[in-house]
C-alpha distance (Angstrom), angle and dihedral (degrees) to the residues before:
residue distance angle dihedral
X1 . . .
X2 3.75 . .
X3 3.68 132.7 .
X4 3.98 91.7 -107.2
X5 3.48 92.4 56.8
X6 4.23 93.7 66.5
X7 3.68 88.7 23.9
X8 3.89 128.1 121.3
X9 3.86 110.5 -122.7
X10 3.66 115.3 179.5
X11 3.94 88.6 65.3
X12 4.31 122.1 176.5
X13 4.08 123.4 -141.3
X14 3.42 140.6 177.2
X15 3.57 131.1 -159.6
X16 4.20 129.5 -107.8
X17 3.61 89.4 -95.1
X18 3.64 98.0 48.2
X19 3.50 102.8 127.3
X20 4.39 115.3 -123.8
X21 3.62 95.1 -114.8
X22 4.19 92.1 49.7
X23 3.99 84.0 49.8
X24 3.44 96.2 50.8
X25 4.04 88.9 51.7
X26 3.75 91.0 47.9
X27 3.92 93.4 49.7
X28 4.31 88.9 45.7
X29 3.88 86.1 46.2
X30 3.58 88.9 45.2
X31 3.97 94.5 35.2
X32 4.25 94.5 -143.8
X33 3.72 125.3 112.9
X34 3.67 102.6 -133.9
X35 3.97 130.4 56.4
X36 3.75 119.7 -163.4
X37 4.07 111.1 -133.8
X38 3.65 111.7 -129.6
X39 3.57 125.3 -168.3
X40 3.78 130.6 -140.0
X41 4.19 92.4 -66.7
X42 3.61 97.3 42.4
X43 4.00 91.2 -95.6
X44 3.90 112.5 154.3
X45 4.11 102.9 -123.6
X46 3.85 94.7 154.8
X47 3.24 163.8 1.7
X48 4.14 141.4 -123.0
X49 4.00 126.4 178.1
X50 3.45 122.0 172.7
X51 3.38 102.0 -99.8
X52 3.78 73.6 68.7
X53 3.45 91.7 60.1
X54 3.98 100.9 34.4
X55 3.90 86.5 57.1
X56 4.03 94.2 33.9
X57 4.22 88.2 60.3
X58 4.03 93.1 24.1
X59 4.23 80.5 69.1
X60 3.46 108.0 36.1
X61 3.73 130.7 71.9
X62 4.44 84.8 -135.4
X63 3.65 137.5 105.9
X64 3.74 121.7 -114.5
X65 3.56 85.9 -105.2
X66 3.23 103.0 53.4
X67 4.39 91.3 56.6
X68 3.62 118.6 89.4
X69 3.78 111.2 -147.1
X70 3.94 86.0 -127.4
X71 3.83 90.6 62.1
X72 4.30 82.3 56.9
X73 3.93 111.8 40.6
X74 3.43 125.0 78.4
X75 3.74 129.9 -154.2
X76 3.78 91.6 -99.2
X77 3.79 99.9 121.2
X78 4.05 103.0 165.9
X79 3.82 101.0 -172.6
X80 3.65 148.0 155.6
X81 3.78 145.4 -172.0
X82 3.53 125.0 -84.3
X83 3.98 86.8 -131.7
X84 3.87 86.6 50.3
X85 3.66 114.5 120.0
X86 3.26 115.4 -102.7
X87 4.07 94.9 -128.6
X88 4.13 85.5 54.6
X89 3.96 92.0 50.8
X90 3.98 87.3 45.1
X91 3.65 89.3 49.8
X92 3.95 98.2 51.7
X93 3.97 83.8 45.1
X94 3.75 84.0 60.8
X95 3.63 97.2 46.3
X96 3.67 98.0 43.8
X97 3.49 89.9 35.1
X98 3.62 95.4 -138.3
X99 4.20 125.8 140.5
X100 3.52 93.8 -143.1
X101 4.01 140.6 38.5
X102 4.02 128.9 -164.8
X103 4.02 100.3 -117.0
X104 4.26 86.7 -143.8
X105 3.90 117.8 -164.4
X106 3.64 124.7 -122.6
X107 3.98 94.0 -95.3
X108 3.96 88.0 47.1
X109 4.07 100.2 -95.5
X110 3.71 123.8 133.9
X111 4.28 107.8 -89.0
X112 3.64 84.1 172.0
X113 4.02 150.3 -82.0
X114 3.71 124.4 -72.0
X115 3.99 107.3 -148.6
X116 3.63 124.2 -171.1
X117 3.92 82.1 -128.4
X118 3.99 86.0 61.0
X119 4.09 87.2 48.6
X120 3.64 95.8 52.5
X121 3.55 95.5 47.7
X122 3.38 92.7 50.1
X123 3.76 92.2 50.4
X124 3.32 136.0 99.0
X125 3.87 144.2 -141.6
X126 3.98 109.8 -112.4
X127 3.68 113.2 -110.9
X128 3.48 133.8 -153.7
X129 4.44 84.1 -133.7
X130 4.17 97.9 58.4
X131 4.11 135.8 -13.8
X132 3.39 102.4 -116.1
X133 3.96 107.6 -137.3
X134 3.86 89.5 -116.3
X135 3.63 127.2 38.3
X136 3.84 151.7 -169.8
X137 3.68 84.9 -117.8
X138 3.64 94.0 49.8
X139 4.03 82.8 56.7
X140 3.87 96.3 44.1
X141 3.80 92.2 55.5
X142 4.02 90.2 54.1
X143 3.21 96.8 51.6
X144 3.77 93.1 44.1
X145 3.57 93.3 54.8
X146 3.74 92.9 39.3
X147 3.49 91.4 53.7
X148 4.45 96.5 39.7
X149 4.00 88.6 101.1
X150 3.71 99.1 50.5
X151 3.99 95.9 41.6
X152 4.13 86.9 52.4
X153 4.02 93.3 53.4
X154 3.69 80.6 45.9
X155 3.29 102.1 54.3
X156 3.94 100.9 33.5
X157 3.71 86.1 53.3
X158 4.00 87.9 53.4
């Protein structure tokens, strides 16, 4: 199973100087968390969520408005192919312990985003009959290990 089998398709961007309070109205219109930043030729350079932008206005004495999107983003862009497997894509999720990667086309424009949400809908339970190539357990152990660092503060500060 590839990553453009699970994949997200009909995917919203905005553009470096896409101001926060325009991004935030594209991600509500769109109802997603994450917007890939696309330069002038539709190349992916970036990304925002809005934890980006919570934090981004949660820190400055601005208005939405008044942010460009290129005073938010980084340049951590974790991505994959759409013709990735899906057990790769899961596996850099885990790493990079991110819930979402930017599936980016051969000539660097957005083919779509790969969401955890879009892997465990797309999983299935493990049956005694067949393994089915991607599975709830598959899922758990992503989010686990995405999740490892946030559980430990947790509990040490407990």
């Amino acid at each position: 199973m590839n990553v453009e089998d699970v994949m997200t398709t009909n995917v919203s961007t905005c553009s470096p100087d896409t101001n926060l309070a325009a991004a935030t109205e594209i991600m509500w219109k769109a109802d997603c968390g994450i917007l890939p930043v696309v330069d002038n030729s539709e190349r992916v350079i970036g990304v925002i969520t809005d934890r980006d932008i919570c934090v981004a206005l949660g820190t400055r004495d601005r208005l939405a408005s008044e942010i460009r999107v290129s005073d938010v983003i980084t340049d951590n862009l974790f991505a994959c192919s759409p013709v990735s497997d899906i057990h790769d894509a899961l596996e850099t999720m885990r790493r990079k312990r991110v819930r979402r990667l930017i599936a980016v086309a051969p000539e660097g424009t957005v083919a779509g985003i790969l969401s955890l949400d879009d892997v465990a809908a797309a999983a299935q339970a493990i049956s005694s009959a067949a393994r089915p190539e991607l599975t709830l357990n598959d899922v758990a152990l992503t989010l686990k290990a995405i999740t490892q660092r946030s559980m430990q503060a947790y509990t040490a500060a407990s």
